[in-house]
mmCIF file of the N, C-alpha and C atoms, coordinates in Angstrom:
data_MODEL
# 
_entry.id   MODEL 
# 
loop_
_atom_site.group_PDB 
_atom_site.id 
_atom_site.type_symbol 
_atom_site.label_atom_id 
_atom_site.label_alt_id 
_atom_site.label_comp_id 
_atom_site.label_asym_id 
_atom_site.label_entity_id 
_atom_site.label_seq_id 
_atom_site.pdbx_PDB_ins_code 
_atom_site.Cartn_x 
_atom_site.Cartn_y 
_atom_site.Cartn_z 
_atom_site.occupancy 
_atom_site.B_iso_or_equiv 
_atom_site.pdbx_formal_charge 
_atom_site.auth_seq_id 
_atom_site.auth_comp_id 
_atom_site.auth_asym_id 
_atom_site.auth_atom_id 
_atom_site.pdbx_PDB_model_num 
ATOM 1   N N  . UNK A 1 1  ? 78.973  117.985 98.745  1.00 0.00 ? 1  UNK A N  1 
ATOM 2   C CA . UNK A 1 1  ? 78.329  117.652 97.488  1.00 0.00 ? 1  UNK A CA 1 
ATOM 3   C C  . UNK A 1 1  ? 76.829  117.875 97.660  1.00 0.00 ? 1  UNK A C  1 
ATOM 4   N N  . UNK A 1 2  ? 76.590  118.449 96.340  1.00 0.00 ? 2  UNK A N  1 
ATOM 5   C CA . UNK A 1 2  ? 75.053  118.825 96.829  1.00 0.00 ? 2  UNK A CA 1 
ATOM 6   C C  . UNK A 1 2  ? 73.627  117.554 96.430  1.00 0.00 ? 2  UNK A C  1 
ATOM 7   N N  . UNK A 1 3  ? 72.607  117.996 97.271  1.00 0.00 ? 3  UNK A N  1 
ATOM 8   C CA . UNK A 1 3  ? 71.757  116.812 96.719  1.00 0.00 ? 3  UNK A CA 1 
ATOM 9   C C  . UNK A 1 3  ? 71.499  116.353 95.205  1.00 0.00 ? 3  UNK A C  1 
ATOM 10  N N  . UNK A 1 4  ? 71.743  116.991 94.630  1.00 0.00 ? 4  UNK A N  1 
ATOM 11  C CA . UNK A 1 4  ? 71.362  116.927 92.988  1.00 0.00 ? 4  UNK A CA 1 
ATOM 12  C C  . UNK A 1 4  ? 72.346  115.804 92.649  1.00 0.00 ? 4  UNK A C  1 
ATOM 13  N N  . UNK A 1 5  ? 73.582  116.825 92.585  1.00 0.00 ? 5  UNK A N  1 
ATOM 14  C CA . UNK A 1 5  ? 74.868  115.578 92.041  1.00 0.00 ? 5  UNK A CA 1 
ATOM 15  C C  . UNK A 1 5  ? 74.922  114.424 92.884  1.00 0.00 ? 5  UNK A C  1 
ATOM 16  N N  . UNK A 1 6  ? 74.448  114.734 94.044  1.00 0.00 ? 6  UNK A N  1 
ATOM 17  C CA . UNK A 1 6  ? 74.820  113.036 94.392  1.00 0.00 ? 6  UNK A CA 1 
ATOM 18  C C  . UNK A 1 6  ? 73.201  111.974 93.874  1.00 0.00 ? 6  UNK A C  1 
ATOM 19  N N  . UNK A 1 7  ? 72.060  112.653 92.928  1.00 0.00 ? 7  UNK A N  1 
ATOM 20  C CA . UNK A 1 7  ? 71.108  111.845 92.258  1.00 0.00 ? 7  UNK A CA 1 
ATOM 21  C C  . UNK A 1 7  ? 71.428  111.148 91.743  1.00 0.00 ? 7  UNK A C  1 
ATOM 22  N N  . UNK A 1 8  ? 72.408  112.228 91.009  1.00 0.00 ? 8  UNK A N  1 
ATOM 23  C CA . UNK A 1 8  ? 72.950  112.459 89.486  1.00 0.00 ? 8  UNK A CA 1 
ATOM 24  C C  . UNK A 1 8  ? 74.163  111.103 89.137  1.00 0.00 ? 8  UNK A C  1 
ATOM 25  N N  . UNK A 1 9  ? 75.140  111.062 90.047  1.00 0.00 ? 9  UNK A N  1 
ATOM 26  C CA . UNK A 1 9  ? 76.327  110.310 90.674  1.00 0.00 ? 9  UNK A CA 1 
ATOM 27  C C  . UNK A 1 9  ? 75.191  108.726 90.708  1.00 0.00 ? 9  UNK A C  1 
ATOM 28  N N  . UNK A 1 10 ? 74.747  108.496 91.742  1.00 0.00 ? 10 UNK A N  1 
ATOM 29  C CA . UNK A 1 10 ? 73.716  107.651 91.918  1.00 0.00 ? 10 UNK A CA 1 
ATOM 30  C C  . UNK A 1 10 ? 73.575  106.673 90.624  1.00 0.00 ? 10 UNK A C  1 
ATOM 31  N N  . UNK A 1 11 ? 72.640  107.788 90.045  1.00 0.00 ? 11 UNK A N  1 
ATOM 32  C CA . UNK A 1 11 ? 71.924  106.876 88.890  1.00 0.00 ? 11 UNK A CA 1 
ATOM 33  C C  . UNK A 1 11 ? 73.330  106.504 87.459  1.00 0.00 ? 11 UNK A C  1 
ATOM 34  N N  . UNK A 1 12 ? 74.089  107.636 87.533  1.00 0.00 ? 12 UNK A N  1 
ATOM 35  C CA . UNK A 1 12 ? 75.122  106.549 86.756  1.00 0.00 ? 12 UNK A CA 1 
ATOM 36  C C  . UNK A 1 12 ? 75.826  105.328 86.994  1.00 0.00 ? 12 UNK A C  1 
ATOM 37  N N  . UNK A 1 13 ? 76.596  105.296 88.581  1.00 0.00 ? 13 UNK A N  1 
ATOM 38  C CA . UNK A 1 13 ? 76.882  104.239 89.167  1.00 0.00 ? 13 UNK A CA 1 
ATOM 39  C C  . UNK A 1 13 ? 75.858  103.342 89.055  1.00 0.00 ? 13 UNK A C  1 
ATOM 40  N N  . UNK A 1 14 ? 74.432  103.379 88.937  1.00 0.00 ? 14 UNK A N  1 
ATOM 41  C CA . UNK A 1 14 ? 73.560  102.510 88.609  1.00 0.00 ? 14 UNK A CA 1 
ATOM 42  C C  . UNK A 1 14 ? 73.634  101.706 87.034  1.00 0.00 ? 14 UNK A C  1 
ATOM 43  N N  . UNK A 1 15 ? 73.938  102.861 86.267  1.00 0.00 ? 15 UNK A N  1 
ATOM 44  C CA . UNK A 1 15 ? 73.683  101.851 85.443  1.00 0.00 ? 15 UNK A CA 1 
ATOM 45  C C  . UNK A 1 15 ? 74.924  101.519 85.160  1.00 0.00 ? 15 UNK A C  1 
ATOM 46  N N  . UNK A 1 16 ? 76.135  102.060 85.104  1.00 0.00 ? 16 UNK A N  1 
ATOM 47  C CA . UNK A 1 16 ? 77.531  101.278 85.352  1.00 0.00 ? 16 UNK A CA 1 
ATOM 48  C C  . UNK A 1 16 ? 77.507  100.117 86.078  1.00 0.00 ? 16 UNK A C  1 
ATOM 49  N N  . UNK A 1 17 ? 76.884  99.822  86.895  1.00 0.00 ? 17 UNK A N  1 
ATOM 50  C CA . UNK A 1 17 ? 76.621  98.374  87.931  1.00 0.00 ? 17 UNK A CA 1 
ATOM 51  C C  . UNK A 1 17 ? 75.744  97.523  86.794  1.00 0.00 ? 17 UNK A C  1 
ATOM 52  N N  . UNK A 1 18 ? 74.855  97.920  86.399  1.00 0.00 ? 18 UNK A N  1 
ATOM 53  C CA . UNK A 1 18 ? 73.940  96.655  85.629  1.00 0.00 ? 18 UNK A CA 1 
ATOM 54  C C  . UNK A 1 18 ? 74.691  96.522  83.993  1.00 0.00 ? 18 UNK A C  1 
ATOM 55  N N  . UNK A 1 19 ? 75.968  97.338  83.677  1.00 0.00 ? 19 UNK A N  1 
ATOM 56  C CA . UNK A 1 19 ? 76.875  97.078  82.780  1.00 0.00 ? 19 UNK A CA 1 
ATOM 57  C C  . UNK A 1 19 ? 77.989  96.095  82.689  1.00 0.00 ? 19 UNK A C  1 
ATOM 58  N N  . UNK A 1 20 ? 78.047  96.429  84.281  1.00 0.00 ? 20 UNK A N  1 
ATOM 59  C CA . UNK A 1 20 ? 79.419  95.871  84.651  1.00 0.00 ? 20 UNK A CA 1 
ATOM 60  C C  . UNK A 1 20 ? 79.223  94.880  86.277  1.00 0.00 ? 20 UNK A C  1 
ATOM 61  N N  . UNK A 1 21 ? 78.263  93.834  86.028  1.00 0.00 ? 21 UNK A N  1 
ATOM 62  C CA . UNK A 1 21 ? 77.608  93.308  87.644  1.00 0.00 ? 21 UNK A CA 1 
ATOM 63  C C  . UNK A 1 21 ? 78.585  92.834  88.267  1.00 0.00 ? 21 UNK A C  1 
ATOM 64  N N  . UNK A 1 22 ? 79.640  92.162  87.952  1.00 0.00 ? 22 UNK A N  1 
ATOM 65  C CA . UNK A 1 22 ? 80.660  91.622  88.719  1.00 0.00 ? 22 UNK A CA 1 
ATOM 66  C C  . UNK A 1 22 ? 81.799  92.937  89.611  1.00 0.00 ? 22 UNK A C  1 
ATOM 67  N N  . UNK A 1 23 ? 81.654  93.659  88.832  1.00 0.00 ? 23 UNK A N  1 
ATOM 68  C CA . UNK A 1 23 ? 82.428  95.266  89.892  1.00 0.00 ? 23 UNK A CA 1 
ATOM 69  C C  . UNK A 1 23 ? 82.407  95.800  90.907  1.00 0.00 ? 23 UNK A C  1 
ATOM 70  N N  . UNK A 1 24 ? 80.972  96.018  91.172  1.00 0.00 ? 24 UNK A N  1 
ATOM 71  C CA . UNK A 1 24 ? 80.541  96.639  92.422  1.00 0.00 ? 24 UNK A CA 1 
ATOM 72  C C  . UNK A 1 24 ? 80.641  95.172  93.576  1.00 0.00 ? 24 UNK A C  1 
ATOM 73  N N  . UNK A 1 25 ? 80.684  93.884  93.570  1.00 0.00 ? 25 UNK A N  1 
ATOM 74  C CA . UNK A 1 25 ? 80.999  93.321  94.531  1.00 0.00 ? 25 UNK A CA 1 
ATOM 75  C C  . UNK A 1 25 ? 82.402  93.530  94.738  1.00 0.00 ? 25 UNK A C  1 
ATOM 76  N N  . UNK A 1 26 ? 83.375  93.689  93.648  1.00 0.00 ? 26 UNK A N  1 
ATOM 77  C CA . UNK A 1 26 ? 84.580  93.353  94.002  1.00 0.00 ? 26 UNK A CA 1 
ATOM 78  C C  . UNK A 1 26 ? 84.839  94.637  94.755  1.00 0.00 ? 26 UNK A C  1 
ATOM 79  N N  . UNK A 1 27 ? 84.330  95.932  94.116  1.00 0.00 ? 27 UNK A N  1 
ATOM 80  C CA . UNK A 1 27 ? 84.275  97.054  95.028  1.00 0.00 ? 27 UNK A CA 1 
ATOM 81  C C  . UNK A 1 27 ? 83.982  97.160  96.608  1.00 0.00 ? 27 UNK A C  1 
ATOM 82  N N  . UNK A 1 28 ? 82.725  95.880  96.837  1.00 0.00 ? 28 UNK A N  1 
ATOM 83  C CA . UNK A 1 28 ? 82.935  95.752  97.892  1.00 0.00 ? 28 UNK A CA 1 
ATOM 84  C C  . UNK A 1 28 ? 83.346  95.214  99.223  1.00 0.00 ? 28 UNK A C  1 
ATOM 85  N N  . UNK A 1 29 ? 84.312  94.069  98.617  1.00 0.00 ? 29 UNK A N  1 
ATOM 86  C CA . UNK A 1 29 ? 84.825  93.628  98.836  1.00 0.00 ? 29 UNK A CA 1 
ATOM 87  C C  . UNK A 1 29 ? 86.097  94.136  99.353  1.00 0.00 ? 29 UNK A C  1 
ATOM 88  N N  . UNK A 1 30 ? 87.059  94.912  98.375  1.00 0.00 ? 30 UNK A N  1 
ATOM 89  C CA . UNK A 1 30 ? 87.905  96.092  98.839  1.00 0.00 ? 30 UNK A CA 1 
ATOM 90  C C  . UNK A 1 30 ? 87.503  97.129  99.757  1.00 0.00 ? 30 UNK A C  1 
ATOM 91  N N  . UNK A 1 31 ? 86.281  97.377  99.882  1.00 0.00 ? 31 UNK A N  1 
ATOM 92  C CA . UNK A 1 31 ? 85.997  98.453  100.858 1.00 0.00 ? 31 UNK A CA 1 
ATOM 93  C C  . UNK A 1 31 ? 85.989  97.376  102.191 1.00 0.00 ? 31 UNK A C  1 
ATOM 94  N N  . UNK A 1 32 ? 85.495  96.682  102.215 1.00 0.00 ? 32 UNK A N  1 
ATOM 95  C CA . UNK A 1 32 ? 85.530  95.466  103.387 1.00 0.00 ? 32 UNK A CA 1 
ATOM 96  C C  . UNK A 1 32 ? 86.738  95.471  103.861 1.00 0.00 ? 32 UNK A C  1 
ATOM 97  N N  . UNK A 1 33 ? 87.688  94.780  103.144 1.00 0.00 ? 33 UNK A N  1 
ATOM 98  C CA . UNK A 1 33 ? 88.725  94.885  103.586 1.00 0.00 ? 33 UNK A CA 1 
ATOM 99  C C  . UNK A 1 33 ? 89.982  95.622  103.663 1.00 0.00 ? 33 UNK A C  1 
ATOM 100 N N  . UNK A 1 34 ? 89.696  96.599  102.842 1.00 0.00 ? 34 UNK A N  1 
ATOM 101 C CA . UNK A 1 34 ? 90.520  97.883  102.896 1.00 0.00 ? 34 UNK A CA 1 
ATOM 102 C C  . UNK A 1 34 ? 91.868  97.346  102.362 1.00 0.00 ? 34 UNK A C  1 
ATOM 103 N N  . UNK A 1 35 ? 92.607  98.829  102.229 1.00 0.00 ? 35 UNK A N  1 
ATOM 104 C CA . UNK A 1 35 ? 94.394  98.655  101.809 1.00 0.00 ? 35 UNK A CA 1 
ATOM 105 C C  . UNK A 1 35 ? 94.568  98.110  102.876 1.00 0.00 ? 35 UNK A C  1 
ATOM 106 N N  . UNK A 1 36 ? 95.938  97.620  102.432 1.00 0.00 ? 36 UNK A N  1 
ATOM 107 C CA . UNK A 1 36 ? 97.129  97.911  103.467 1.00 0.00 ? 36 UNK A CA 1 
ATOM 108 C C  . UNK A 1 36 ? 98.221  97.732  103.411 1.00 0.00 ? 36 UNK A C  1 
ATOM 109 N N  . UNK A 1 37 ? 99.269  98.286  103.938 1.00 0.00 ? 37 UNK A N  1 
ATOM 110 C CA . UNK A 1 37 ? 101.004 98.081  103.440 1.00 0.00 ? 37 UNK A CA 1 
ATOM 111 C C  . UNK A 1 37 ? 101.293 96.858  102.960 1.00 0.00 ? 37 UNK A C  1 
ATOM 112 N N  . UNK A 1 38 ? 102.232 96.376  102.005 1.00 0.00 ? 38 UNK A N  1 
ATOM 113 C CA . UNK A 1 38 ? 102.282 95.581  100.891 1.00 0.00 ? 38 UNK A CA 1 
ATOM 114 C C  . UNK A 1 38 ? 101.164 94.839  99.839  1.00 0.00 ? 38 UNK A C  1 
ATOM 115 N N  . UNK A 1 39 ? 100.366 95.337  100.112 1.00 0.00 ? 39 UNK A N  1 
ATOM 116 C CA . UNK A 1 39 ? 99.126  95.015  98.753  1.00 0.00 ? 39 UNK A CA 1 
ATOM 117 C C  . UNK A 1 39 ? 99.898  95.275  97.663  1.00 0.00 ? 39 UNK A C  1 
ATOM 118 N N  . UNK A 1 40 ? 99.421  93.955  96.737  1.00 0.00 ? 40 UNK A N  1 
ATOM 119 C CA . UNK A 1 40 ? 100.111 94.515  95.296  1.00 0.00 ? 40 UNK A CA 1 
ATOM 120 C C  . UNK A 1 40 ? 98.613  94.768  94.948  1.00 0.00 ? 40 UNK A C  1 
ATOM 121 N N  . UNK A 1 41 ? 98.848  95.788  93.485  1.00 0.00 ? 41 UNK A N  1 
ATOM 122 C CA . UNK A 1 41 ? 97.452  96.124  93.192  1.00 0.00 ? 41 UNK A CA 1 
ATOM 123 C C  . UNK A 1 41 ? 98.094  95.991  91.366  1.00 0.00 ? 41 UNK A C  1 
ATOM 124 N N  . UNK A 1 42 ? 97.281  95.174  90.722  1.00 0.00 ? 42 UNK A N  1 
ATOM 125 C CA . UNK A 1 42 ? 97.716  94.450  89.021  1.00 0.00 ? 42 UNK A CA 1 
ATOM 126 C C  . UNK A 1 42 ? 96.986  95.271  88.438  1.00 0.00 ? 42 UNK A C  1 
ATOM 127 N N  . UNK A 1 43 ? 97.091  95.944  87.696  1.00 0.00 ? 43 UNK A N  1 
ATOM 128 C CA . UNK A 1 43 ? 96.103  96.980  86.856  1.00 0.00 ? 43 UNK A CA 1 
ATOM 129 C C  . UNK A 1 43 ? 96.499  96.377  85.085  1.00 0.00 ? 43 UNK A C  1 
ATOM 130 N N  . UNK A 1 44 ? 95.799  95.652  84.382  1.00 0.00 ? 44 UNK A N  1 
ATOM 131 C CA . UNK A 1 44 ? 95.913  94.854  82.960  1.00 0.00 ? 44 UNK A CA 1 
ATOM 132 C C  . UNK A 1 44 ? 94.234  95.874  81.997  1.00 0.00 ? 44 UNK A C  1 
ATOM 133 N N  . UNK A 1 45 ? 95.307  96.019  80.916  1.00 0.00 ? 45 UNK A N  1 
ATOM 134 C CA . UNK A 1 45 ? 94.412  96.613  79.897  1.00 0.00 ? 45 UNK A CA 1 
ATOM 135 C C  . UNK A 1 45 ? 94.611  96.098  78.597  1.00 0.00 ? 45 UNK A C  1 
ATOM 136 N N  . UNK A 1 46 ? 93.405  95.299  78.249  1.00 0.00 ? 46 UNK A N  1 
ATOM 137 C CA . UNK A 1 46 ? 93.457  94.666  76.991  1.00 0.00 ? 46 UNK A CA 1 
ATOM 138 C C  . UNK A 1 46 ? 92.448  95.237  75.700  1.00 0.00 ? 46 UNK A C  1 
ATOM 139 N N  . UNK A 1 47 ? 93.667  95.529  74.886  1.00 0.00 ? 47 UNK A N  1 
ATOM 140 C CA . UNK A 1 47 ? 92.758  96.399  73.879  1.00 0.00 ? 47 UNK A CA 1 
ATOM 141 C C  . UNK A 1 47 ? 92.007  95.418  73.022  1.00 0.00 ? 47 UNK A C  1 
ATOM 142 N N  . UNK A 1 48 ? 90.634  96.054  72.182  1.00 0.00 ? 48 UNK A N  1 
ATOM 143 C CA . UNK A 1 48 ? 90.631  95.488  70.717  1.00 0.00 ? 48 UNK A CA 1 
ATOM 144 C C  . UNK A 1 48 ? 90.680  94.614  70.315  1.00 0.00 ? 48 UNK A C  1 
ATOM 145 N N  . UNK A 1 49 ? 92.427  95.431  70.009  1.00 0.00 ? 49 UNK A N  1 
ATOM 146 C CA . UNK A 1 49 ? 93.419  94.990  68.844  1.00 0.00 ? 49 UNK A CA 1 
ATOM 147 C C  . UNK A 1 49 ? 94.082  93.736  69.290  1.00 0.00 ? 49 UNK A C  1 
ATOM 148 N N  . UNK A 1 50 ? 94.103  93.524  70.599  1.00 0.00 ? 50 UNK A N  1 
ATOM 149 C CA . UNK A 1 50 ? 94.432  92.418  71.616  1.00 0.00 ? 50 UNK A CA 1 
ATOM 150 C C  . UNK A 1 50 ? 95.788  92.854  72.033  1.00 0.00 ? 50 UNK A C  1 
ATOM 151 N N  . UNK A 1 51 ? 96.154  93.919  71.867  1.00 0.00 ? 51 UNK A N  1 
ATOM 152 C CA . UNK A 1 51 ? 97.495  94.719  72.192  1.00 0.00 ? 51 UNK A CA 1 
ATOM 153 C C  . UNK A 1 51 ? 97.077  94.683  74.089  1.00 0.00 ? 51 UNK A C  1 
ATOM 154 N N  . UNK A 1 52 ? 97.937  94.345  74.910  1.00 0.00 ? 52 UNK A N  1 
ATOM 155 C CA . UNK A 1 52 ? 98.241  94.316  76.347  1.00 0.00 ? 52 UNK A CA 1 
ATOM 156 C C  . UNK A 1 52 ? 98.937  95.062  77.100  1.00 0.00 ? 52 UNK A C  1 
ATOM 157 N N  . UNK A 1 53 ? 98.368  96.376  78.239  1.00 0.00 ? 53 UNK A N  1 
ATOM 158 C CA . UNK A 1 53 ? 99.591  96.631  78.546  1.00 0.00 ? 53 UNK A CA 1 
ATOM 159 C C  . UNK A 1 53 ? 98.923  96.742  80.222  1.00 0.00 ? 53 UNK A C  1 
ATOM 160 N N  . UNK A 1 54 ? 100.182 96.123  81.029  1.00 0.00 ? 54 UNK A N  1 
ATOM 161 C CA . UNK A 1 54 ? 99.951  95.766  82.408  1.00 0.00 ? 54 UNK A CA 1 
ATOM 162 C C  . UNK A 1 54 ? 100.941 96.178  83.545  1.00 0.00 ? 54 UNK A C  1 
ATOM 163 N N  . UNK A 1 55 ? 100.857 96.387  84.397  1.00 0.00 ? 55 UNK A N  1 
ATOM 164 C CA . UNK A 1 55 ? 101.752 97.238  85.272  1.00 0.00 ? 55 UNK A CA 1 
ATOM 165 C C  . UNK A 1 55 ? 100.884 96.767  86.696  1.00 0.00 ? 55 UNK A C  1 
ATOM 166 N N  . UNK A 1 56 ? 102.235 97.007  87.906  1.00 0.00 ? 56 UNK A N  1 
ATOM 167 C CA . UNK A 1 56 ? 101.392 96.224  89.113  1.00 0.00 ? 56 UNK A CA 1 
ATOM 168 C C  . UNK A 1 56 ? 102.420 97.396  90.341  1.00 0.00 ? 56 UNK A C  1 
ATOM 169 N N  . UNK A 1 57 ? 101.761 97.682  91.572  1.00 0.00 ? 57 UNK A N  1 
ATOM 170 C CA . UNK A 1 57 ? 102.558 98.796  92.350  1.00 0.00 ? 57 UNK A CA 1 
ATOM 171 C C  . UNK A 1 57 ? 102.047 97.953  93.718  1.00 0.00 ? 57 UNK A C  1 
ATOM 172 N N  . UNK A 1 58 ? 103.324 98.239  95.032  1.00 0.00 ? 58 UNK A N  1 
ATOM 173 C CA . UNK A 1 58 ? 102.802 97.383  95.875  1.00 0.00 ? 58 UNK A CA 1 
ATOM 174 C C  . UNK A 1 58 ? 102.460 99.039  96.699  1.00 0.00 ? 58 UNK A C  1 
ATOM 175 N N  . UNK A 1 59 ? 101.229 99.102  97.936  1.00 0.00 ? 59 UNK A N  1 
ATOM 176 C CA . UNK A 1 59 ? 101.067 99.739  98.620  1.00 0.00 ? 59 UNK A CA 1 
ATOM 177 C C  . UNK A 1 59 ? 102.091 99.939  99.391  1.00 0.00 ? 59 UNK A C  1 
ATOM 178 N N  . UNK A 1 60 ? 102.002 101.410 99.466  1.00 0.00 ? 60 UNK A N  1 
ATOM 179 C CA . UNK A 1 60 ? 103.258 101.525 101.245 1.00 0.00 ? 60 UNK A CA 1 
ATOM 180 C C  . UNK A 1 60 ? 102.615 102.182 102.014 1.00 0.00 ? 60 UNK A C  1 
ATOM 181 N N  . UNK A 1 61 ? 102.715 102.803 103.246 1.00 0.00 ? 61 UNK A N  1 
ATOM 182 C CA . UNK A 1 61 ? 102.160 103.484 104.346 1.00 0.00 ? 61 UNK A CA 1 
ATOM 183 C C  . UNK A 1 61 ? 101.894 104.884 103.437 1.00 0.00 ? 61 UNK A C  1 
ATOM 184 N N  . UNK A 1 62 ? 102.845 105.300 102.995 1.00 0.00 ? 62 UNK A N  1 
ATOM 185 C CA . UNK A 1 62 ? 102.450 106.605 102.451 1.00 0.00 ? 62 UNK A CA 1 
ATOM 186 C C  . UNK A 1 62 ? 101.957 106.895 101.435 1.00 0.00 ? 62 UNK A C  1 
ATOM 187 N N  . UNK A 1 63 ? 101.199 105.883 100.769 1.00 0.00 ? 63 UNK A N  1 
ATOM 188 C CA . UNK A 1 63 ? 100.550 105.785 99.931  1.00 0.00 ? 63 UNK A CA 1 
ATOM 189 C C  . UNK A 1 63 ? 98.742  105.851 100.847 1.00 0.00 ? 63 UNK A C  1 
ATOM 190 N N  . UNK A 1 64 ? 98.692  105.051 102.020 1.00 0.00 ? 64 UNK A N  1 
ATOM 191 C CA . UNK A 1 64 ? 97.818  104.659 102.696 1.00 0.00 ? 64 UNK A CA 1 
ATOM 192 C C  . UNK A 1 64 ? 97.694  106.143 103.550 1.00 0.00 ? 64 UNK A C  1 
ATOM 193 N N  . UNK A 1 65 ? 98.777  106.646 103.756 1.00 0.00 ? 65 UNK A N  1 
ATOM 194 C CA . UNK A 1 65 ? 98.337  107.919 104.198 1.00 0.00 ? 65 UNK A CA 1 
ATOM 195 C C  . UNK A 1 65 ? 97.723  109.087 102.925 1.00 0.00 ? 65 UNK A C  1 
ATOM 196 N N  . UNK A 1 66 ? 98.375  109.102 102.062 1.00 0.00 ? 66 UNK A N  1 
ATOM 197 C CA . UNK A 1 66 ? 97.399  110.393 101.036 1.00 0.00 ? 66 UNK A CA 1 
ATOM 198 C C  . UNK A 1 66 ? 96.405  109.686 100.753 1.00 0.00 ? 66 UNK A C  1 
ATOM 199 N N  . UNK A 1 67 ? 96.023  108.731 100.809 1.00 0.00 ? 67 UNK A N  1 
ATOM 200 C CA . UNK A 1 67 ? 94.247  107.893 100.455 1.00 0.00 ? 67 UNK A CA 1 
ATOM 201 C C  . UNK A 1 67 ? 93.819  108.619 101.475 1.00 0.00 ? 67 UNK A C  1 
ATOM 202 N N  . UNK A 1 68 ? 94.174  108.587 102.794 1.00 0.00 ? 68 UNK A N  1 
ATOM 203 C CA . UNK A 1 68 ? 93.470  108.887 103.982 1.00 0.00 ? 68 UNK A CA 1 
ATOM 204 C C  . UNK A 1 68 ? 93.429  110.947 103.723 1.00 0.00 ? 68 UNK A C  1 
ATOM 205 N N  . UNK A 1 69 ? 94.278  111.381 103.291 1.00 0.00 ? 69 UNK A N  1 
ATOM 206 C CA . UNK A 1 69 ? 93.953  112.216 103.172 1.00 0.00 ? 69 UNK A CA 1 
ATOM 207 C C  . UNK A 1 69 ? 92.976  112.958 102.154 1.00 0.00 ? 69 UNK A C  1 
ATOM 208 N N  . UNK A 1 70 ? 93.036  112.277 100.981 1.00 0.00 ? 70 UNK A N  1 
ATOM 209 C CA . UNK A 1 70 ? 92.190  112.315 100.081 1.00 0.00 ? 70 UNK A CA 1 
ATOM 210 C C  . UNK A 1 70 ? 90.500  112.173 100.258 1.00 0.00 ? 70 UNK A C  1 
ATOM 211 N N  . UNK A 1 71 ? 90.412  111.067 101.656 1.00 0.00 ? 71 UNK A N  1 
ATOM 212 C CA . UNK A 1 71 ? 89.346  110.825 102.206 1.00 0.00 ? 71 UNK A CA 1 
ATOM 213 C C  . UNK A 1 71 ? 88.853  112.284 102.840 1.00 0.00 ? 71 UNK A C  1 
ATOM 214 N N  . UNK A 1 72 ? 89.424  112.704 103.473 1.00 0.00 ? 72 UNK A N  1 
ATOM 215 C CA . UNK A 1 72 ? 89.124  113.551 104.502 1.00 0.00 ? 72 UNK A CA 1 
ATOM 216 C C  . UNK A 1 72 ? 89.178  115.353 103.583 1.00 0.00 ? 72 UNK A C  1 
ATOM 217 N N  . UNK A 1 73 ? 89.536  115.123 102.505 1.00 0.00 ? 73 UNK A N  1 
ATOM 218 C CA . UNK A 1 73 ? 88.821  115.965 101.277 1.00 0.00 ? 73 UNK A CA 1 
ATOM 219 C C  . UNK A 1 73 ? 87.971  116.383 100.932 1.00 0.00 ? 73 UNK A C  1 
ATOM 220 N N  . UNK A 1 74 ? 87.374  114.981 100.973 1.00 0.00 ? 74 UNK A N  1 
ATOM 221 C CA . UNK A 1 74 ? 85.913  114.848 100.350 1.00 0.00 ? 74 UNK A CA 1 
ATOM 222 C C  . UNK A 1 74 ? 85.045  114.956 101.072 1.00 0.00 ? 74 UNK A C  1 
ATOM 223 N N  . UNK A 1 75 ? 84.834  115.137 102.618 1.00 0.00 ? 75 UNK A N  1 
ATOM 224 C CA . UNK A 1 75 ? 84.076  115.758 103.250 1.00 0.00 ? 75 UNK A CA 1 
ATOM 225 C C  . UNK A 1 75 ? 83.615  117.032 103.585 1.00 0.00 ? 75 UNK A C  1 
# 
């Protein structure tokens, strides 16, 4: 990634953080402690309209392996 986009990257995550202040801890918090086999992970989306729709997946190894590969992508 070149120097520009990662300014660029930067300053939005910036102001996405002073939008959203409680995120980036929980972000780092997960990076702290990372996946790992049986994590459930709850993903809830509440519209509007107050319409709900929620769904939850538990981690497995091979899930933990294409993250890892996905990692090693992006370098």
């Amino acid at each position: 990634m070149d120097f520009g986009m990662m300014l660029k990257l930067g300053g939005i995550w910036a102001k996405f953080s002073k939008n959203h202040p409680k995120f980036p801890n929980f972000v780092k918090v997960v990076q702290k402690n990372g996946l790992k086999a049986d994590t459930i992970l709850d993903i809830k989306i509440t519209y509007p309209d107050g319409n709900v729709v929620d769904s939850n997946l538990k981690i497995t190894e091979s899930d933990l392996k294409l993250f890892e590969e996905l990692k090693q992508l992006k370098k």
